[in-house]
C-alpha positions in Angstrom: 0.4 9.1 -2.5 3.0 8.8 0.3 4.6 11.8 -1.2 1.4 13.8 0.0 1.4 11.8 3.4 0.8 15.4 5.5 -2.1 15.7 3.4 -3.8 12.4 3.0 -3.0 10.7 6.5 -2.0 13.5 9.2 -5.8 13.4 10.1 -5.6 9.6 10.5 -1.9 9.0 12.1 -1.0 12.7 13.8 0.4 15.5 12.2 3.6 14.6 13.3 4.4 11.2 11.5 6.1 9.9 8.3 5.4 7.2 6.6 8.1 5.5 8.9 5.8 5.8 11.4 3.0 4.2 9.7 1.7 0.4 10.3 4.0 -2.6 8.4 1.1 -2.6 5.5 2.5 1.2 4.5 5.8 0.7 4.7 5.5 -2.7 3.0 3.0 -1.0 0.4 5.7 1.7 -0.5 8.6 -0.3 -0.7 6.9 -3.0 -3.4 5.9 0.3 -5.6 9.4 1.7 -5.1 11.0 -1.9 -6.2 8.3 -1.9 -9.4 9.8 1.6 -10.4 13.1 0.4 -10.1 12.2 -2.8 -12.2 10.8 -0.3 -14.8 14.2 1.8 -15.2 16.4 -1.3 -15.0 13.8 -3.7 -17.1 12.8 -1.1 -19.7 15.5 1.7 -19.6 14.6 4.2 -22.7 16.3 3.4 -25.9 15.6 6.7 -27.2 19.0 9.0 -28.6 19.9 12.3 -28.0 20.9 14.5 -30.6 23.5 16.9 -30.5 22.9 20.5 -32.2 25.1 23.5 -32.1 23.4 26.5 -30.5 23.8 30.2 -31.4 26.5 32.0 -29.4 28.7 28.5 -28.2 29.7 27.3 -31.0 29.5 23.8 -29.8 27.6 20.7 -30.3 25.3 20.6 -27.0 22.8 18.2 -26.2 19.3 19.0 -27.3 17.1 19.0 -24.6 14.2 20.0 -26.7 13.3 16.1 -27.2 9.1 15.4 -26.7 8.3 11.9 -25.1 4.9 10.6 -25.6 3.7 9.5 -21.8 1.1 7.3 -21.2 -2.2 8.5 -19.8 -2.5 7.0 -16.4 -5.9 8.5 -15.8 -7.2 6.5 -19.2 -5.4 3.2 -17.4 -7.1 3.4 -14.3 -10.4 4.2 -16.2 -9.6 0.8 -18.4 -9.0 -1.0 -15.4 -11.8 0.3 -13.7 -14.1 -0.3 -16.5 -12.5 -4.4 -17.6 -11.5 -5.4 -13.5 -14.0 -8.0 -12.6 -13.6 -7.8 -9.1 -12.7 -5.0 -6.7 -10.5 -5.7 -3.4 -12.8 -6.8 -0.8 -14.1 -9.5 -3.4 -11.1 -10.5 -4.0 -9.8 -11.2 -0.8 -12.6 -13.1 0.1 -11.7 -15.7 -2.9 -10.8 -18.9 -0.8 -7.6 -21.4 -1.6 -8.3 -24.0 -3.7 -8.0 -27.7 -2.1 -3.8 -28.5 -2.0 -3.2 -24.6 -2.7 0.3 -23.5 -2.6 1.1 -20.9 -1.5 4.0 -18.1 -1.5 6.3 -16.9 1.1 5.4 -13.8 2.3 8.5 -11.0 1.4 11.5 -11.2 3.5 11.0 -8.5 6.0 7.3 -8.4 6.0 5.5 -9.2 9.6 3.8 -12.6 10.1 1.4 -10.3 11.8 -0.1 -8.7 8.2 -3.0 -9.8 6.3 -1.6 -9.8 2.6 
């Protein structure tokens, strides 16, 4: 969504701003999904081969790039999660700590300042 930031938060933050611009909650909102898609390609790099074929007219072995992945349907996992969550975000914020609670640190970085 911060790709499309022009689109979904000029009318909120100016026309003229990037997500650098935006409050600490953005930026620290972007960076956690940027460090789970980095986790993903590190954690669970594909295993998948690549074949070699020779194609007409090179007479060499080239990679073939004709290779079909299955993807996941993210639209079907937000429906499931929609569908099995049993509380949405304002409900779940107002959970209170438990009596001797610990608690973690909040990231390095991240403003005292933020309600996460």
């Amino acid at each position: 969504m911060y790709a499309y930031w022009p689109h979904y938060y000029a009318p909120q933050y100016g026309n003229d701003t990037t997500i650098f611009d935006a409050p600490p909650l953005h930026q620290y909102h972007l960076s956690h999904c940027l460090y789970i898609l980095l986790q993903e390609l590190q954690c669970r790099p594909s295993t998948d081969l690549d074949t070699f074929a020779f194609i007409s007219k090179t007479h060499s072995a080239n990679v073939d790039v004709r290779i079909k992945k299955k993807c996941r349907s993210h639209e079907a996992m937000i429906q499931w999660q929609d569908e099995n969550s049993f509380l949405n975000d304002t409900e779940m914020k107002a959970i209170p700590p438990r009596p001797g609670q610990k608690f973690l640190l909040p990231p390095e970085g991240t403003d005292p300042a933020l309600d996460l």
